[in-house]
TORZAFI-38249 format. One record per residue: residue in three letters; residue number from 1; x, y, z of N, C-alpha, C in turn. Coordinates in Angstrom, 3 decimals. Example, Ala and Ser with C-alpha at 12.3 -4.5 7.8 and 13.67 -1.06 7.14 Angstrom:
BEGIN
+------+-----+----------+----------+----------+----------+----------+----------+----------+----------+----------+
: type : seq :       nX :       nY :       nZ :      caX :      caY :      caZ :       cX :       cY :       cZ :
+------+-----+----------+----------+----------+----------+----------+----------+----------+----------+----------+
:  ALA :   1 :   13.190 :   -5.690 :    7.800 :   12.300 :   -4.500 :    7.800 :   13.200 :   -3.300 :    7.800 :
:  SER :   2 :   12.850 :   -2.250 :    7.080 :   13.670 :   -1.060 :    7.140 :   12.900 :    0.030 :    7.870 :
+------+-----+----------+----------+----------+----------+----------+----------+----------+----------+----------+
//
This chain:
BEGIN
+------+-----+----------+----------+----------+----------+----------+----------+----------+----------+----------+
: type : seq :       nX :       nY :       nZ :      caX :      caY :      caZ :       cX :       cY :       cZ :
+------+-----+----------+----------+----------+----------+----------+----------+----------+----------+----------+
:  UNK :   1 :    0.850 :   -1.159 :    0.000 :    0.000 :    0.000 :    0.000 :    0.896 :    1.222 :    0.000 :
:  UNK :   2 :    0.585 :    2.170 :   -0.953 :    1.492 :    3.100 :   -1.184 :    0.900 :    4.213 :   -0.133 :
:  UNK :   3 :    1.391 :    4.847 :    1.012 :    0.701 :    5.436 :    1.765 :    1.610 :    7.088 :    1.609 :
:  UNK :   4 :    0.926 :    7.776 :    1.351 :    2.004 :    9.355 :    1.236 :    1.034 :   10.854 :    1.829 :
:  UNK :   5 :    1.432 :   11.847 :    2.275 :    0.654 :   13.116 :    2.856 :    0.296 :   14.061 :    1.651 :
:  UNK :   6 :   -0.532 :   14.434 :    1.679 :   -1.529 :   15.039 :    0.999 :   -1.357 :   16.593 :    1.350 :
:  UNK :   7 :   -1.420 :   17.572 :    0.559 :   -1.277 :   18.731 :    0.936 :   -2.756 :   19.802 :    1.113 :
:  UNK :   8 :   -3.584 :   18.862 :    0.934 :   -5.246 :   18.921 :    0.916 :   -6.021 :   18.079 :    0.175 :
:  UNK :   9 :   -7.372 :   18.548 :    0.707 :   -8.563 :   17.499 :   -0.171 :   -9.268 :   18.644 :   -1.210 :
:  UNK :  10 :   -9.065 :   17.972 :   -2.217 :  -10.081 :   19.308 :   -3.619 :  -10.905 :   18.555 :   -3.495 :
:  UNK :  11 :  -12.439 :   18.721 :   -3.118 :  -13.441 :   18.664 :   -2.595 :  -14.515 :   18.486 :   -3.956 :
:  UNK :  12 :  -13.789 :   19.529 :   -4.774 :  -14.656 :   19.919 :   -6.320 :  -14.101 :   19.078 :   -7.430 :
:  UNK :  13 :  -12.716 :   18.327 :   -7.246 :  -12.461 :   17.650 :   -8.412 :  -13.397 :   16.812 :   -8.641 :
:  UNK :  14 :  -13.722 :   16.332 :   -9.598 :  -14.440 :   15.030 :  -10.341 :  -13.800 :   13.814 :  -10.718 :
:  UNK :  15 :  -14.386 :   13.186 :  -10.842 :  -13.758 :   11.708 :  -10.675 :  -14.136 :   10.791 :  -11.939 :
:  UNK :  16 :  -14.446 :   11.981 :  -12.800 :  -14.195 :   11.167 :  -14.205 :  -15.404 :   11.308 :  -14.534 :
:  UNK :  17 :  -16.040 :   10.974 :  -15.883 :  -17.260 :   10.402 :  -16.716 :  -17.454 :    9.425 :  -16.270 :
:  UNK :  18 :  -18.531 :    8.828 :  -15.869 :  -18.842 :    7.067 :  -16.096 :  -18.981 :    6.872 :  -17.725 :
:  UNK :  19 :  -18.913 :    5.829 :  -17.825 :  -18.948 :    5.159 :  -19.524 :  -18.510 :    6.174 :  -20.436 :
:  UNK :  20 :  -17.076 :    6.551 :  -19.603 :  -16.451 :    7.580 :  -20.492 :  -17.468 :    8.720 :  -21.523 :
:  UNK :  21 :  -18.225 :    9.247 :  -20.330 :  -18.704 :   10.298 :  -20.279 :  -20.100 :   10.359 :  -20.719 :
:  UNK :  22 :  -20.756 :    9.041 :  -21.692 :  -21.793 :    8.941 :  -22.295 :  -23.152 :    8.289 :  -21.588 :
:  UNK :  23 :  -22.582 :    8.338 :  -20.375 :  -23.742 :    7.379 :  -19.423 :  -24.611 :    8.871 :  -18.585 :
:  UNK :  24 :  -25.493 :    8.960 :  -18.465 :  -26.731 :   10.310 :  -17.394 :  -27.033 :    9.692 :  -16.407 :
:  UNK :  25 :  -26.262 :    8.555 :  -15.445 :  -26.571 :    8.208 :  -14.257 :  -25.924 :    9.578 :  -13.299 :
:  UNK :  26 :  -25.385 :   10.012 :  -13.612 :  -24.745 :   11.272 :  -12.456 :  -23.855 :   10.919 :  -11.884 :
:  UNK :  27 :  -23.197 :    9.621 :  -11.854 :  -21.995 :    9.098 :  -11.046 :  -20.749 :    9.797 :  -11.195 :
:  UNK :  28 :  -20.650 :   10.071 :  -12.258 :  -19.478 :   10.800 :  -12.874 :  -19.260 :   12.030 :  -12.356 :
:  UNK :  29 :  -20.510 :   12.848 :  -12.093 :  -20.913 :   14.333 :  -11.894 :  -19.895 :   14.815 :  -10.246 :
:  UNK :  30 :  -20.071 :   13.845 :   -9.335 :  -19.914 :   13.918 :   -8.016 :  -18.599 :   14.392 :   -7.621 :
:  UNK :  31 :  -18.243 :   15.181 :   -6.696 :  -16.914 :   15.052 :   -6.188 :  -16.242 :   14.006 :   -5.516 :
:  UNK :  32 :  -15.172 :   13.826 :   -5.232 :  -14.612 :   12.556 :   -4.404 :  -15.520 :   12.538 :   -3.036 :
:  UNK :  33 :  -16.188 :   11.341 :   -3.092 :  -17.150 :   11.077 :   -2.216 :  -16.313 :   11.046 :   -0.533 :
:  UNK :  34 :  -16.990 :   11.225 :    0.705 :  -16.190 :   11.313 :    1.809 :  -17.367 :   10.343 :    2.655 :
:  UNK :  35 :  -16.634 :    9.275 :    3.032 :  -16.866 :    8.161 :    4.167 :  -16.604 :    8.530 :    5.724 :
:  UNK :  36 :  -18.044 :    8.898 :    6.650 :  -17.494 :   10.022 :    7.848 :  -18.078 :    8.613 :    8.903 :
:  UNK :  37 :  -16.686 :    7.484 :    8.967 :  -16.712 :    6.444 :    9.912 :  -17.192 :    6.912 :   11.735 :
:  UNK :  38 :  -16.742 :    8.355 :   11.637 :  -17.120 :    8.824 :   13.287 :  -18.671 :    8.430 :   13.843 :
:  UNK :  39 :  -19.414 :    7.918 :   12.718 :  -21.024 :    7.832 :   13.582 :  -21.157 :    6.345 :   13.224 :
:  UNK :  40 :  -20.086 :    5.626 :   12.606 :  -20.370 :    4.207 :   12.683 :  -20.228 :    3.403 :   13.614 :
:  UNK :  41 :  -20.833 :    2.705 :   14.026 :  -20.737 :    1.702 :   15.826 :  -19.317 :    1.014 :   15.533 :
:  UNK :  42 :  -18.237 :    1.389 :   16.392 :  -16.787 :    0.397 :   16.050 :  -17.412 :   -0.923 :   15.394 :
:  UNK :  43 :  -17.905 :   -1.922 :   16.412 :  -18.525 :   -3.286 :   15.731 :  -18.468 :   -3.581 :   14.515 :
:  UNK :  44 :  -18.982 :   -2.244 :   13.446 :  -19.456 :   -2.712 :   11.461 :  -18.230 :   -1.715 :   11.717 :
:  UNK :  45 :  -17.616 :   -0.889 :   11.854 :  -16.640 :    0.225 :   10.801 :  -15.615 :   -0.384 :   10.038 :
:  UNK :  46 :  -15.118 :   -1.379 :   10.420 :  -13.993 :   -2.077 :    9.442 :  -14.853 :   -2.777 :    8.246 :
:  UNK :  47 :  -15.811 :   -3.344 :    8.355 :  -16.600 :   -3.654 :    7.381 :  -17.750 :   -2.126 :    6.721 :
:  UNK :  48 :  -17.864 :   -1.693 :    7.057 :  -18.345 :   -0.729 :    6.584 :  -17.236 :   -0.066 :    5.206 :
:  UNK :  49 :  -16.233 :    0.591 :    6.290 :  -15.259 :    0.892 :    5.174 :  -14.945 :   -0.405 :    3.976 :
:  UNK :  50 :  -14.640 :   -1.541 :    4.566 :  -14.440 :   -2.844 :    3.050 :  -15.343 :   -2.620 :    1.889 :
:  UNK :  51 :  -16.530 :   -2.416 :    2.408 :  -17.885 :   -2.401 :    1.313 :  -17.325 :   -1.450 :    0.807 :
:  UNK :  52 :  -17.116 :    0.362 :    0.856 :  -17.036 :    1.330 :    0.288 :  -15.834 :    0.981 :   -0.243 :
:  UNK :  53 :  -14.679 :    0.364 :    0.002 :  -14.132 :    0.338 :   -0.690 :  -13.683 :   -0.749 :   -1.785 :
:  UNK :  54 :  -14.738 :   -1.572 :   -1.450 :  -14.794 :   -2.739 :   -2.703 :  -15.908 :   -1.849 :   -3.835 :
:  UNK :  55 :  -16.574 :   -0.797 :   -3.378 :  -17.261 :   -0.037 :   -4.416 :  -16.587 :    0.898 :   -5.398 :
:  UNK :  56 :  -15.589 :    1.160 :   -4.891 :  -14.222 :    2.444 :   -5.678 :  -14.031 :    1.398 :   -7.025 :
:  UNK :  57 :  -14.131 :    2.324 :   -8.015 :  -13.566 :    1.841 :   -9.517 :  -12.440 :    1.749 :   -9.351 :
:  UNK :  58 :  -11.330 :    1.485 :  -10.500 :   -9.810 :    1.574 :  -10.613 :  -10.240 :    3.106 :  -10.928 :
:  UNK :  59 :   -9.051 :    3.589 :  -10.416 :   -8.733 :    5.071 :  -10.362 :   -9.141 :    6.001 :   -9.425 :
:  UNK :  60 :  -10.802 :    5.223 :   -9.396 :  -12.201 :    6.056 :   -8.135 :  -11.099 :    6.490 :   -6.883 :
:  UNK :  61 :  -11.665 :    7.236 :   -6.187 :  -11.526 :    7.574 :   -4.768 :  -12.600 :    7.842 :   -4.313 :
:  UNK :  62 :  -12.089 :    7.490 :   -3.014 :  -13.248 :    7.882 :   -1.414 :  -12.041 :    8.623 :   -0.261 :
:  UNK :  63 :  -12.748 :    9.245 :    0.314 :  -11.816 :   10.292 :    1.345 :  -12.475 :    9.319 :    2.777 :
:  UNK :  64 :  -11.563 :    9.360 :    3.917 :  -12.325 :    8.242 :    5.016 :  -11.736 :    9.061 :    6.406 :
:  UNK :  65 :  -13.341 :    9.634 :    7.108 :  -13.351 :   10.654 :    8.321 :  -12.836 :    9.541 :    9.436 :
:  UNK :  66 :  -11.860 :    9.334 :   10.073 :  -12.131 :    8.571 :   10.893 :  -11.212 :    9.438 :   12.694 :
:  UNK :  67 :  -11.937 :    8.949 :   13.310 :  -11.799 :    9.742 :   14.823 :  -10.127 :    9.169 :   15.586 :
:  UNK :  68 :   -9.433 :    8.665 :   15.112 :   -8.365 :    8.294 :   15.167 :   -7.346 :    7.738 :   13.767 :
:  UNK :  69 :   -6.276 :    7.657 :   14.104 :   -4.984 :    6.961 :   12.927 :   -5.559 :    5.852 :   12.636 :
:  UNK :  70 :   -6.240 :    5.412 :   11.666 :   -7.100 :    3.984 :   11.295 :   -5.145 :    3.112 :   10.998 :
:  UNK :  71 :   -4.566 :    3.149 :   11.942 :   -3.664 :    2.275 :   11.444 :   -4.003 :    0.557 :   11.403 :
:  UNK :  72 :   -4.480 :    0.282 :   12.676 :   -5.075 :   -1.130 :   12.206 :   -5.749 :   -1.634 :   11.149 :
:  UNK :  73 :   -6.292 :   -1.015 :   10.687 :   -7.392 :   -1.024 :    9.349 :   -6.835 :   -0.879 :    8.086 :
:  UNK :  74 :   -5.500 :    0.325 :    8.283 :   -4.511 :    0.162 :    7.110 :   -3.597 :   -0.936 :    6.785 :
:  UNK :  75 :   -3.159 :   -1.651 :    7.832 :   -2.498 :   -3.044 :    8.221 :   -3.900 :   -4.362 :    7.728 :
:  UNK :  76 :   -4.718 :   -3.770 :    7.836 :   -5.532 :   -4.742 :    7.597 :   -6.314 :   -4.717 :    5.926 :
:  UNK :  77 :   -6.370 :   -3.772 :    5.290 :   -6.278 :   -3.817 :    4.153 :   -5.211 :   -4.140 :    2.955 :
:  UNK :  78 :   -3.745 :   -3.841 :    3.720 :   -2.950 :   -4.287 :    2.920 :   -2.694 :   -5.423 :    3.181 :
:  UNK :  79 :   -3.225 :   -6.423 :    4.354 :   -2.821 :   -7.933 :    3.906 :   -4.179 :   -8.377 :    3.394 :
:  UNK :  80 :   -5.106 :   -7.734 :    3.103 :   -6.333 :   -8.887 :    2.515 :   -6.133 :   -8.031 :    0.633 :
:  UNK :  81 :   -5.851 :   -6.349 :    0.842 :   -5.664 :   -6.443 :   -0.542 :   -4.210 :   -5.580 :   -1.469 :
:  UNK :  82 :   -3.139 :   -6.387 :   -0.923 :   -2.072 :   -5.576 :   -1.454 :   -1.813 :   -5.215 :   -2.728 :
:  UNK :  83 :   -1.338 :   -3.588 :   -2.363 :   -1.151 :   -2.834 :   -3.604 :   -2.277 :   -2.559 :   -4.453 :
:  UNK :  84 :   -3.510 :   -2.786 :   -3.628 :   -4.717 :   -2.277 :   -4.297 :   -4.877 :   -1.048 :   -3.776 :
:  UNK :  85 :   -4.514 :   -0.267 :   -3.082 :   -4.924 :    1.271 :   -2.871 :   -3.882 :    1.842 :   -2.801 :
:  UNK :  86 :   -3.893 :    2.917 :   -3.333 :   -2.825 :    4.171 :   -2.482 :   -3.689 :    5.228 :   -1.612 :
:  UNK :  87 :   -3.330 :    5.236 :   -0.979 :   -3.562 :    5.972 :    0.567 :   -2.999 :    7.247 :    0.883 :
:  UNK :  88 :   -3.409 :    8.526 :    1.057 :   -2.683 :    9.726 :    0.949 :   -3.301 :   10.303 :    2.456 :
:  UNK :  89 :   -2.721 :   10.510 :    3.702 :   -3.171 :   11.573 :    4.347 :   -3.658 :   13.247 :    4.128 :
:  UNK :  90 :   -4.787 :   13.472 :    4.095 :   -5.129 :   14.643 :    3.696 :   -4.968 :   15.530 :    4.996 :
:  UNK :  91 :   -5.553 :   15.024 :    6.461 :   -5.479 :   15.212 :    7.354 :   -5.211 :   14.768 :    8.504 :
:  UNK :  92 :   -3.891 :   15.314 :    9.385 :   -4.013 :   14.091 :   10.622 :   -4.027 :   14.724 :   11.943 :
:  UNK :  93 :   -5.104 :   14.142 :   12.361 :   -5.744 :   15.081 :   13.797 :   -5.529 :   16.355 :   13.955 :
:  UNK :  94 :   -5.397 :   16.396 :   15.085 :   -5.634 :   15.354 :   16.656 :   -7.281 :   15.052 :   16.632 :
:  UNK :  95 :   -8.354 :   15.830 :   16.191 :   -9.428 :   15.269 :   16.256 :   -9.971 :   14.229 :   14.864 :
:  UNK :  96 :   -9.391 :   14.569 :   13.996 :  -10.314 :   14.253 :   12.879 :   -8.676 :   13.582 :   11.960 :
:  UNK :  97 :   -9.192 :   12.346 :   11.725 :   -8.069 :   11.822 :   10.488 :   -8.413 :   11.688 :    8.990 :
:  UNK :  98 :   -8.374 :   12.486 :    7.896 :   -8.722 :   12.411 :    6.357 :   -7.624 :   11.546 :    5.554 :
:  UNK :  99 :   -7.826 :   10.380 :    5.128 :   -7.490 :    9.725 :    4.031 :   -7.903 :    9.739 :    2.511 :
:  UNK : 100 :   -7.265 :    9.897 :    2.105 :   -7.425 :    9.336 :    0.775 :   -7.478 :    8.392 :    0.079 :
:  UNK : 101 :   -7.891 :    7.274 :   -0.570 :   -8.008 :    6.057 :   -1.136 :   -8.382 :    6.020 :   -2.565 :
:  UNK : 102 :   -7.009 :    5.655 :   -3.150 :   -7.458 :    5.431 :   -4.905 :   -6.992 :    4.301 :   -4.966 :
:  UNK : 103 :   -7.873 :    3.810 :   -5.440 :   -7.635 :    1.991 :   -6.148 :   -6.747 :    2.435 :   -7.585 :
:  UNK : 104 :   -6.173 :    1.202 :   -7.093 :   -4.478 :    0.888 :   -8.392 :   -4.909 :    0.168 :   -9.186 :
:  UNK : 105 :   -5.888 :   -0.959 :   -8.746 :   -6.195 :   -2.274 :   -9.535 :   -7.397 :   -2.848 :   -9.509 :
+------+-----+----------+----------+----------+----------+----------+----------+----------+----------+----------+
//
């Protein structure tokens, strides 16, 4: 997992066309979507985040709010899916941690 710091989150970039641009579902339209784990019950949040991020296209991103250093969770994605994400800190605390997540593959 390629993990590197981020010098911010562009909030307004877009994340591409779907069906290279010819599809009117609106998927395409959206900014990098943001996953705010702080109101998820610990219990589902590691699975919570898996789902969202078995939903990311190759290239897609999701930004991930979480109330501490999700380091366990980063340890735990790179042994179930290595070198499938790169990981960028956008933000790190003390209250609030922003990741970045773009699928490689």
């Amino acid at each position: 997992m390629d993990i590197r710091i981020d010098s911010g989150l562009d909030s307004t970039t877009s994340s591409g066309g779907c069906a290279g641009g010819t599809c009117t579902c609106g998927k395409g339209d959206a900014a990098t979507p943001v996953l705010d784990v702080r109101a998820i019950p610990a219990a589902v949040r590691h699975a919570a985040v898996h789902g969202a991020l078995g939903a990311i296209p190759v290239s897609g991103s999701i930004v991930l709010a979480a109330p501490h250093e999700p380091l366990p969770l980063l340890a735990e994605l790179e042994e179930l899916h290595p070198g499938e994400f790169a990981v960028s800190y956008v933000e790190r605390g003390p209250k609030t941690w922003l990741l970045k997540f773009t699928r490689q593959q």
